[in-house]
VMD Tcl script that builds the backbone (N, CA, C; Angstrom):
set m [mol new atoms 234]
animate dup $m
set s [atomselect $m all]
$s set {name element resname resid chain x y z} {
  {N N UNK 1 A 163.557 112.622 -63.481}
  {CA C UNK 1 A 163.806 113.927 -62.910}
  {C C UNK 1 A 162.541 114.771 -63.047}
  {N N UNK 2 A 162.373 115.309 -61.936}
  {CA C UNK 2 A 160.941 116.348 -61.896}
  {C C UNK 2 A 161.323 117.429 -62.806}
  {N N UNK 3 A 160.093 118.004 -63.192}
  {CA C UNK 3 A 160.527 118.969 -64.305}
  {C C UNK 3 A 161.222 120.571 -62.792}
  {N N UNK 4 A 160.961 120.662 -62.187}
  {CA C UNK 4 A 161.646 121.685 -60.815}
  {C C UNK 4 A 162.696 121.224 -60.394}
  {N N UNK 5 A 163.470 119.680 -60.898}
  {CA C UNK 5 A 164.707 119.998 -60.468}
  {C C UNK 5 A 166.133 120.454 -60.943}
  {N N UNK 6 A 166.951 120.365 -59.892}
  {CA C UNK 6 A 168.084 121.245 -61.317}
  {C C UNK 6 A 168.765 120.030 -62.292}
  {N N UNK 7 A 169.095 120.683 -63.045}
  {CA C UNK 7 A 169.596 119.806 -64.318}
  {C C UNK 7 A 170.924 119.863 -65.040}
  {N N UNK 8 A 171.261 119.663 -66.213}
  {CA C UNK 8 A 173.116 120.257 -66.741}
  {C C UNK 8 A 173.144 121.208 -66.458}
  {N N UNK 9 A 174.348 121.534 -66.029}
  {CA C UNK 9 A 174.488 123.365 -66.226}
  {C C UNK 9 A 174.893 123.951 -65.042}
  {N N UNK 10 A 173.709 122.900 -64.112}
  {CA C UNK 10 A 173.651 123.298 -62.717}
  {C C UNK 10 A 174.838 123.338 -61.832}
  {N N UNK 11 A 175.443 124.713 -61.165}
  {CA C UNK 11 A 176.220 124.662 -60.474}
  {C C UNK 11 A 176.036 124.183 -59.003}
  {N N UNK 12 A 177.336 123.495 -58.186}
  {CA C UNK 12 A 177.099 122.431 -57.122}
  {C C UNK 12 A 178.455 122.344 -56.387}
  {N N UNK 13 A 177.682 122.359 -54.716}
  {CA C UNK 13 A 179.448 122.034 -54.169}
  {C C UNK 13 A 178.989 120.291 -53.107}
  {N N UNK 14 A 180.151 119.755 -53.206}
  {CA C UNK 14 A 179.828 118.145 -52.489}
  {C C UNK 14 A 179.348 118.387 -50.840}
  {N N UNK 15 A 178.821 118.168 -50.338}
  {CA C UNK 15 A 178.435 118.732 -48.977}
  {C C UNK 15 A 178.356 117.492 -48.213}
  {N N UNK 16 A 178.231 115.963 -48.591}
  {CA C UNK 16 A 178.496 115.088 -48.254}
  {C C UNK 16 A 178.306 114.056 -49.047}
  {N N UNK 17 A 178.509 112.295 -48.435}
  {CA C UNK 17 A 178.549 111.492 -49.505}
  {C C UNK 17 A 177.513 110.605 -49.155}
  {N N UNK 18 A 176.437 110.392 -48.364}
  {CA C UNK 18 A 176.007 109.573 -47.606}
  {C C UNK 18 A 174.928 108.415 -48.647}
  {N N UNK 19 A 174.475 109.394 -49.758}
  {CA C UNK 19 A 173.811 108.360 -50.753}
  {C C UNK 19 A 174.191 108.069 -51.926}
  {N N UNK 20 A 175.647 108.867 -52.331}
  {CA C UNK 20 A 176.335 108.793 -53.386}
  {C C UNK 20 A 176.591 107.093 -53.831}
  {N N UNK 21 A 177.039 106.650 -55.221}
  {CA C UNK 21 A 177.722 105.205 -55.133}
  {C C UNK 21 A 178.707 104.966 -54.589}
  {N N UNK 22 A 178.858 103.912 -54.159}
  {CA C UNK 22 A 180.056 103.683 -52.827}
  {C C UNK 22 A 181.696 103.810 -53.868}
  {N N UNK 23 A 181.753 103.432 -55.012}
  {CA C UNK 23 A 182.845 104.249 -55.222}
  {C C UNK 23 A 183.437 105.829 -55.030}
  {N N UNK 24 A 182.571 106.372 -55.291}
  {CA C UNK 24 A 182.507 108.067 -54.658}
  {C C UNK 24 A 182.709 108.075 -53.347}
  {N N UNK 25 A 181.697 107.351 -52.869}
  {CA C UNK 25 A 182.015 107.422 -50.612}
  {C C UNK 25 A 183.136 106.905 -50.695}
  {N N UNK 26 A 183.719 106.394 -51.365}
  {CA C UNK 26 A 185.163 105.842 -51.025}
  {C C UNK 26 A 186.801 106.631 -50.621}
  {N N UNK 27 A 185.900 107.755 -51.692}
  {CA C UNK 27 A 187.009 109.204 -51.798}
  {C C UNK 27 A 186.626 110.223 -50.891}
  {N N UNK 28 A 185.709 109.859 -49.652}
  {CA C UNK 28 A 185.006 111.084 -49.230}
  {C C UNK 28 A 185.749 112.617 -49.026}
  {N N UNK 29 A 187.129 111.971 -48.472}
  {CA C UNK 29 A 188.224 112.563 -47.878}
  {C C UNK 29 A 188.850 113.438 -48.382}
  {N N UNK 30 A 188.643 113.563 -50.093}
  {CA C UNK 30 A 189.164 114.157 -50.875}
  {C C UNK 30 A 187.929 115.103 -51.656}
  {N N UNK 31 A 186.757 114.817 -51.343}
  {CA C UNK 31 A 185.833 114.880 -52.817}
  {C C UNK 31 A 184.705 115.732 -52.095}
  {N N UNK 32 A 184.816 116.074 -50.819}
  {CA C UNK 32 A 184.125 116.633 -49.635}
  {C C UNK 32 A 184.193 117.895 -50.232}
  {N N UNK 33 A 183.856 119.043 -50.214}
  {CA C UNK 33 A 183.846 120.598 -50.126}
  {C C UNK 33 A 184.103 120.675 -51.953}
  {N N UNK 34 A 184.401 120.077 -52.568}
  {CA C UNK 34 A 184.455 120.432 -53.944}
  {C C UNK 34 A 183.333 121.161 -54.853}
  {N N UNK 35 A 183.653 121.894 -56.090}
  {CA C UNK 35 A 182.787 122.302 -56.823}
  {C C UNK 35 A 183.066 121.842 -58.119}
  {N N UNK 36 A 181.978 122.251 -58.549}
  {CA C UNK 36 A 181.879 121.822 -60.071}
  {C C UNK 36 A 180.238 122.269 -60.477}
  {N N UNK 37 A 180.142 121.271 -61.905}
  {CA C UNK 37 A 179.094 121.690 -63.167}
  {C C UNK 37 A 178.449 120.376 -63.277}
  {N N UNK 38 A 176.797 120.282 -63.053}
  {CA C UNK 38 A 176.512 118.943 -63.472}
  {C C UNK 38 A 176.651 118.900 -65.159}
  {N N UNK 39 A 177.418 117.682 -65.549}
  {CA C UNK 39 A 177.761 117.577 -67.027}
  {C C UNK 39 A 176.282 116.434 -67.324}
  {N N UNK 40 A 175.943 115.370 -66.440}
  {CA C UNK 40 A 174.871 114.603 -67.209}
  {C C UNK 40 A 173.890 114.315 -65.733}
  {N N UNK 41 A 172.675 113.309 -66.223}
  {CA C UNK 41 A 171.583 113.351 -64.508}
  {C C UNK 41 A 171.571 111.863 -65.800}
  {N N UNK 42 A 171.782 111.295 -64.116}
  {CA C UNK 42 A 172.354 109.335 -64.317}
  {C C UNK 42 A 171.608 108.934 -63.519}
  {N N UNK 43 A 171.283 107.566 -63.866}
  {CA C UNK 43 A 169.780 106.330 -62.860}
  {C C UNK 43 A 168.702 107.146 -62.786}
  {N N UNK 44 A 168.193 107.485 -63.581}
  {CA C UNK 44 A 166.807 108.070 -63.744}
  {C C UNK 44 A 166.657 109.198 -62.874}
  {N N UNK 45 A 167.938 110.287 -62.704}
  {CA C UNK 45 A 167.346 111.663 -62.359}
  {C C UNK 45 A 167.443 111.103 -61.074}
  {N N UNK 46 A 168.348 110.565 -60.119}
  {CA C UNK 46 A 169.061 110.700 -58.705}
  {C C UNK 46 A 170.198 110.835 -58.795}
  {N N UNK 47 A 171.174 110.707 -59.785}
  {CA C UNK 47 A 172.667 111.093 -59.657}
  {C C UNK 47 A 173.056 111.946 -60.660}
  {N N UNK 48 A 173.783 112.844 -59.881}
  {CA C UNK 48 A 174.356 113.735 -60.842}
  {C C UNK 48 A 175.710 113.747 -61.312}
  {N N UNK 49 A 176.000 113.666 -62.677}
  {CA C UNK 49 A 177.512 113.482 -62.862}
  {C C UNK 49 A 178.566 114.804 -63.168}
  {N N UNK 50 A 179.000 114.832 -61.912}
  {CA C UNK 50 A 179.416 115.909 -61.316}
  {C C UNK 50 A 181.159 116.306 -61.898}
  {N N UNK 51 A 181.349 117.367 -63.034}
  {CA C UNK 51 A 182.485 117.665 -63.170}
  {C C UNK 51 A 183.579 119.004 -62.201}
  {N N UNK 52 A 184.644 118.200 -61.613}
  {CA C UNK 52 A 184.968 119.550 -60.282}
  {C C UNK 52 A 185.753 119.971 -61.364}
  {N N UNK 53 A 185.698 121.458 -60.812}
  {CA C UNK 53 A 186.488 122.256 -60.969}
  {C C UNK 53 A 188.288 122.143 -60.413}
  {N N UNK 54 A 188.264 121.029 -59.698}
  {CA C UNK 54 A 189.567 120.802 -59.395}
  {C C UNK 54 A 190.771 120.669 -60.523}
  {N N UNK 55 A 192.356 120.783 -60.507}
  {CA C UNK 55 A 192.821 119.917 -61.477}
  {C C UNK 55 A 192.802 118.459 -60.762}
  {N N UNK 56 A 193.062 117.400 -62.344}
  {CA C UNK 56 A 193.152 116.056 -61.943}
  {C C UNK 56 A 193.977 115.680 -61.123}
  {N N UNK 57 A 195.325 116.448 -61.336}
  {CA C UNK 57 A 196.183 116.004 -60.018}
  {C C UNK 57 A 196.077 116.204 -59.035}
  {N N UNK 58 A 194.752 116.681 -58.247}
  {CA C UNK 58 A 194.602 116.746 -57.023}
  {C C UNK 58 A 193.449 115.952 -56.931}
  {N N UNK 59 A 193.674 115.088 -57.664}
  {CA C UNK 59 A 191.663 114.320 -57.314}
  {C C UNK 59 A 192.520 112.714 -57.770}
  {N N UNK 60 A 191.508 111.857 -56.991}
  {CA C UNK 60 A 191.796 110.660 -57.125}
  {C C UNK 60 A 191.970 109.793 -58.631}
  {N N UNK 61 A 192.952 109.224 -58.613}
  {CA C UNK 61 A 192.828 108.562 -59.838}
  {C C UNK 61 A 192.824 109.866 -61.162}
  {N N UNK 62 A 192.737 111.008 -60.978}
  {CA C UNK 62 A 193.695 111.937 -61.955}
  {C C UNK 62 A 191.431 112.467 -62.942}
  {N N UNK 63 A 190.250 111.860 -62.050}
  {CA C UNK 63 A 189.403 111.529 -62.203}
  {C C UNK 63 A 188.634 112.907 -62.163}
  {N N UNK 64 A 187.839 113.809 -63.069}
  {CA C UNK 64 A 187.295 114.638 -62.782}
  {C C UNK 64 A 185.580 114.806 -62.613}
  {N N UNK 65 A 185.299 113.901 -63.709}
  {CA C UNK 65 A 184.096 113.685 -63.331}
  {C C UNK 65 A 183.914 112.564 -62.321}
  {N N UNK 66 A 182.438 112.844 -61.250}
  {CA C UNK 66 A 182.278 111.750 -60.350}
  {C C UNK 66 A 180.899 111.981 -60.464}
  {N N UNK 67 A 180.317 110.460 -60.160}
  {CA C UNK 67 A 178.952 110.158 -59.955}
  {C C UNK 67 A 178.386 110.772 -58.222}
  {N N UNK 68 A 177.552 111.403 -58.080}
  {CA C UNK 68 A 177.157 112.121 -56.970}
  {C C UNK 68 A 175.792 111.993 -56.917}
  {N N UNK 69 A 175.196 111.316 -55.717}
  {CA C UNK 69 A 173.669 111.411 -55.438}
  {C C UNK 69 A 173.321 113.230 -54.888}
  {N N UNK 70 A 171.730 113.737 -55.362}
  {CA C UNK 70 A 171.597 115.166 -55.822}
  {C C UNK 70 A 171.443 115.129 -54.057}
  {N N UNK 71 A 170.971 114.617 -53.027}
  {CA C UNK 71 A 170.969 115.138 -51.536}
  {C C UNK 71 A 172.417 115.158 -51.207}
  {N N UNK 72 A 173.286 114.427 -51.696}
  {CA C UNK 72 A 174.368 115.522 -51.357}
  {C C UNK 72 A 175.027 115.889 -51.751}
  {N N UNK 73 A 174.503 117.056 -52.606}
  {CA C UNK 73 A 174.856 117.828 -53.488}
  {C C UNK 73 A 174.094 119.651 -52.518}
  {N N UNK 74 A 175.363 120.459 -52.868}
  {CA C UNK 74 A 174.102 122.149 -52.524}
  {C C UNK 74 A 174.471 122.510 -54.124}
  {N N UNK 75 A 173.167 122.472 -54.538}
  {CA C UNK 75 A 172.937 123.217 -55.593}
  {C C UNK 75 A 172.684 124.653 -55.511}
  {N N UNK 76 A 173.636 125.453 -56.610}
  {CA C UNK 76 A 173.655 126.645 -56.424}
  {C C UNK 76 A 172.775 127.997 -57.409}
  {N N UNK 77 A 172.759 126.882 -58.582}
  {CA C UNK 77 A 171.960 127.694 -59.409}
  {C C UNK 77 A 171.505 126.454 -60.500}
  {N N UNK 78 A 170.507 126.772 -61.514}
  {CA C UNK 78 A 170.309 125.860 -62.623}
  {C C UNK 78 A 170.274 126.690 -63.581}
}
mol reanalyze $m
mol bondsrecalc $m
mol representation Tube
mol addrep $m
């Protein structure tokens, strides 16, 4: 991760899934427009592990954190 990019903390809404891991593209349908908090930066500072703000019962598999590549991600603040 470059020292300019955002990091934990960083607030984020899903804006699409196109380089995410294909388990994530799998849920696009659900996991699209969400927000949340990056909780950790996974594979060397390209994925962000993204906790929504959703409850679990509205998210797949009851699952809150998801692995999310940072292009599609809108980062909102760090």
């Amino acid at each position: 991760m470059r020292r300019d990019d955002p990091g934990v903390g960083s607030r984020a809404r899903i804006v699409e899934l196109l380089h995410s891991p294909a388990r994530t593209r799998g849920h696009a349908a659900v996991l699209l427009g969400q927000y949340g908090t990056v909780v950790m930066v996974l594979r060397y500072g390209t994925v962000a592990l993204l906790e929504l703000d959703a409850d679990a019962d509205e998210l797949p598999g009851g699952a809150r954190r998801w692995p999310v590549h940072w292009d599609d991600l809108q980062v909102y603040n760090t």
